[in-house]
Backbone as a ProteinNet text record, in pm:
[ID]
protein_1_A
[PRIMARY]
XXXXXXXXXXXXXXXXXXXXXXXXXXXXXXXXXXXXXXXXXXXXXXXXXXXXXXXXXXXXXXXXXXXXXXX
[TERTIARY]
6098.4	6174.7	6081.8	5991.9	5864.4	5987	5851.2	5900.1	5968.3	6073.1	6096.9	6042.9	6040.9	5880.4	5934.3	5805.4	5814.7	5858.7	5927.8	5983.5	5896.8	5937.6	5794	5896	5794.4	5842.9	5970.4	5983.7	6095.5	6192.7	6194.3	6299.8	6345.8	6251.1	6291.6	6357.9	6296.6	6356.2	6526.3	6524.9	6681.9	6772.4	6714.8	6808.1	6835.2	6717.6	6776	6808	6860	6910.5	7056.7	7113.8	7214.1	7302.2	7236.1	7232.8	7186.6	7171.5	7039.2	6961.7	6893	6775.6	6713.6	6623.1	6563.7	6574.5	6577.1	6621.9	6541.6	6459.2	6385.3	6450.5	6493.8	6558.1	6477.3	6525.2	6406.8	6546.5	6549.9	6604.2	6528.8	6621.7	6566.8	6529.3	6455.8	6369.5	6464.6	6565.7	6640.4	6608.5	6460.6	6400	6304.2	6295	6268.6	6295.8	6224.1	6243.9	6267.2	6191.2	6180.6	6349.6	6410.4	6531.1	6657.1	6621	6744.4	6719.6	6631.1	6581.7	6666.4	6663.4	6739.7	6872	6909.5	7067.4	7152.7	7075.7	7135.6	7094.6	7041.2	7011.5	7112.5	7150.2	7257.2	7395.7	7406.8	7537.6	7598.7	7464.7	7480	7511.5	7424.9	7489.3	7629.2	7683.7	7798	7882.3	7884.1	7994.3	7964.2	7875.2	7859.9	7897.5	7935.2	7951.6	8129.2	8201.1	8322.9	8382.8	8306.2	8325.5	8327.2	8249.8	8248	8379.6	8343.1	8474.9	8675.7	8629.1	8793	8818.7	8753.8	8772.8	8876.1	8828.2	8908.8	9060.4	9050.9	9227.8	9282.9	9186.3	9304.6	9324.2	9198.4	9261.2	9372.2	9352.1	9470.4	9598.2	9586.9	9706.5	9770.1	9707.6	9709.4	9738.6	9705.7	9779.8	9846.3	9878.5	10042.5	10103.1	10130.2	10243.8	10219.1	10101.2	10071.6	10167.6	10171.7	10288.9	10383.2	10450	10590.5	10611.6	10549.1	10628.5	10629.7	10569.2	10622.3	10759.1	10779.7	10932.1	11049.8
3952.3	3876.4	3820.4	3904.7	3842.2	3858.1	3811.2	3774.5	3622.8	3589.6	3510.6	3380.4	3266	3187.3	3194.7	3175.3	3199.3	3089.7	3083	2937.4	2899.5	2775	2676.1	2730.7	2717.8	2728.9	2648.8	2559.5	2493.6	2500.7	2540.6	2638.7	2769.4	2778.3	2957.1	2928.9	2784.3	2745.3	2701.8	2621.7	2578.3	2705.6	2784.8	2887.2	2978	3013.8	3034.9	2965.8	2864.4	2744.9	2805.7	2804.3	2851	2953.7	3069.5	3160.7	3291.2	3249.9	3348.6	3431.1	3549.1	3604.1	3661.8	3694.9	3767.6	3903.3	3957.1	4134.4	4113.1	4220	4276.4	4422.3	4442.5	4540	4609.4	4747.3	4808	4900.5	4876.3	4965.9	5045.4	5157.7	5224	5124.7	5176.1	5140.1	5157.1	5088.4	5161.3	5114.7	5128	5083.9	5221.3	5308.1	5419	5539.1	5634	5717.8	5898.3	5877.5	5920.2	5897.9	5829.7	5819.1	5871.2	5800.6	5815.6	5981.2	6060	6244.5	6280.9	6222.8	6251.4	6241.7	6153.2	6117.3	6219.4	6215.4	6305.6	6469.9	6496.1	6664	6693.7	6527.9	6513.9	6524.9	6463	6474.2	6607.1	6657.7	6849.9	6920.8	6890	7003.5	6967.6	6856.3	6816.5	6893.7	6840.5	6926.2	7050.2	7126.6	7248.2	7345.5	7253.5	7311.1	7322.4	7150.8	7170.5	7231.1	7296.5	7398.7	7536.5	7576	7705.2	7686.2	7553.9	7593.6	7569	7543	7493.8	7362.2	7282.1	7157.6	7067	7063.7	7009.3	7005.9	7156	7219.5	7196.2	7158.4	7106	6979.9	6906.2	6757.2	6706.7	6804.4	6764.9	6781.7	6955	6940.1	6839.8	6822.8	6703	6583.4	6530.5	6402.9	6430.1	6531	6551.3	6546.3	6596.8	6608.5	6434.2	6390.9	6227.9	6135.7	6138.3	6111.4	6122.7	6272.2	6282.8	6245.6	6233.8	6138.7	6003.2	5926.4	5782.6	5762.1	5895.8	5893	5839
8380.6	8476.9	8582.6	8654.1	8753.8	8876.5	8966.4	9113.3	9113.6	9212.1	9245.5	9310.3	9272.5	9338.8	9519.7	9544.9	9755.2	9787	9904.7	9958.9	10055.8	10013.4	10156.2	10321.4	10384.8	10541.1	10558.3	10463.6	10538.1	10510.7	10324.8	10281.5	10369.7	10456.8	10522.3	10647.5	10721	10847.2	10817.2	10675.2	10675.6	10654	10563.5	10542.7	10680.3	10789.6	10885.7	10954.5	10963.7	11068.7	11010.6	10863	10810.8	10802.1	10887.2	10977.9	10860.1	10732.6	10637.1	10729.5	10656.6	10716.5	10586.2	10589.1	10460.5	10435.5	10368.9	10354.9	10187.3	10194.2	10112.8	10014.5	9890	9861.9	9714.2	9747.4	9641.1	9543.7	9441.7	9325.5	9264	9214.4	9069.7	8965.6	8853.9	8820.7	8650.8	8618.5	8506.5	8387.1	8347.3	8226.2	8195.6	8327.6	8307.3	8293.1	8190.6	8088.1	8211.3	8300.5	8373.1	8482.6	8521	8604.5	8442.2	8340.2	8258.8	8236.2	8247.5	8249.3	8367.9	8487.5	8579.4	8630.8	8568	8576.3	8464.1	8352.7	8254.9	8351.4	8361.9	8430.3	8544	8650.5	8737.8	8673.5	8578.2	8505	8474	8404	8327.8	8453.2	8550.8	8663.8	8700.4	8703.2	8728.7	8687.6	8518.1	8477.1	8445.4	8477.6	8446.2	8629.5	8717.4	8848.1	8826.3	8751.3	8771.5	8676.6	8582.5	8433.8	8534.9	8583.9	8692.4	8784.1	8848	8949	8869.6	8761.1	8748.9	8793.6	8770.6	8860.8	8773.6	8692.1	8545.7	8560.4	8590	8589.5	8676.5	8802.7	8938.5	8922.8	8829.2	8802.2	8737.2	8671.9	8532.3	8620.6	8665.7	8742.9	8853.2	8957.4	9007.3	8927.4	8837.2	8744.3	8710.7	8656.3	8609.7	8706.4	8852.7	8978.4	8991	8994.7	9017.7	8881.2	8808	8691	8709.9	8767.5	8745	8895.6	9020.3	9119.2	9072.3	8966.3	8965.9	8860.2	8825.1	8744	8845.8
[MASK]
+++++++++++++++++++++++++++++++++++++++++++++++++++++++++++++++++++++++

């Protein structure tokens, strides 16, 4: 994909005349092997916290009372 080409000064003056400003932003990196290791290890603890707590079972329950009030 590359960088975006740089704007001339005057591209930068109109866009802030336009009331623009520049903001610089940094992402994950999701081509790496290394973040997709981590999201999966985030996931496992997930459900292995709401497997411990019962979490499941208050959901379910909860959707069901959430169902039968739209009767």
């Amino acid at each position: 994909m590359g960088r975006p080409k740089e704007l001339t000064e005057e591209e930068k003056k109109e866009l802030a005349a336009e009331g623009y400003r520049p903001v610089e932003v940094w992402l994950p990196d999701l081509w790496s092997d290394e973040l997709w290791k981590q999201i999966e290890e985030d996931c496992r603890q997930i459900r292995e916290s709401d497997r411990r707590t019962g979490m499941m079972k208050t959901l379910d329950a909860f959707a069901e009372d959430l169902w039968d009030d739209l009767d």
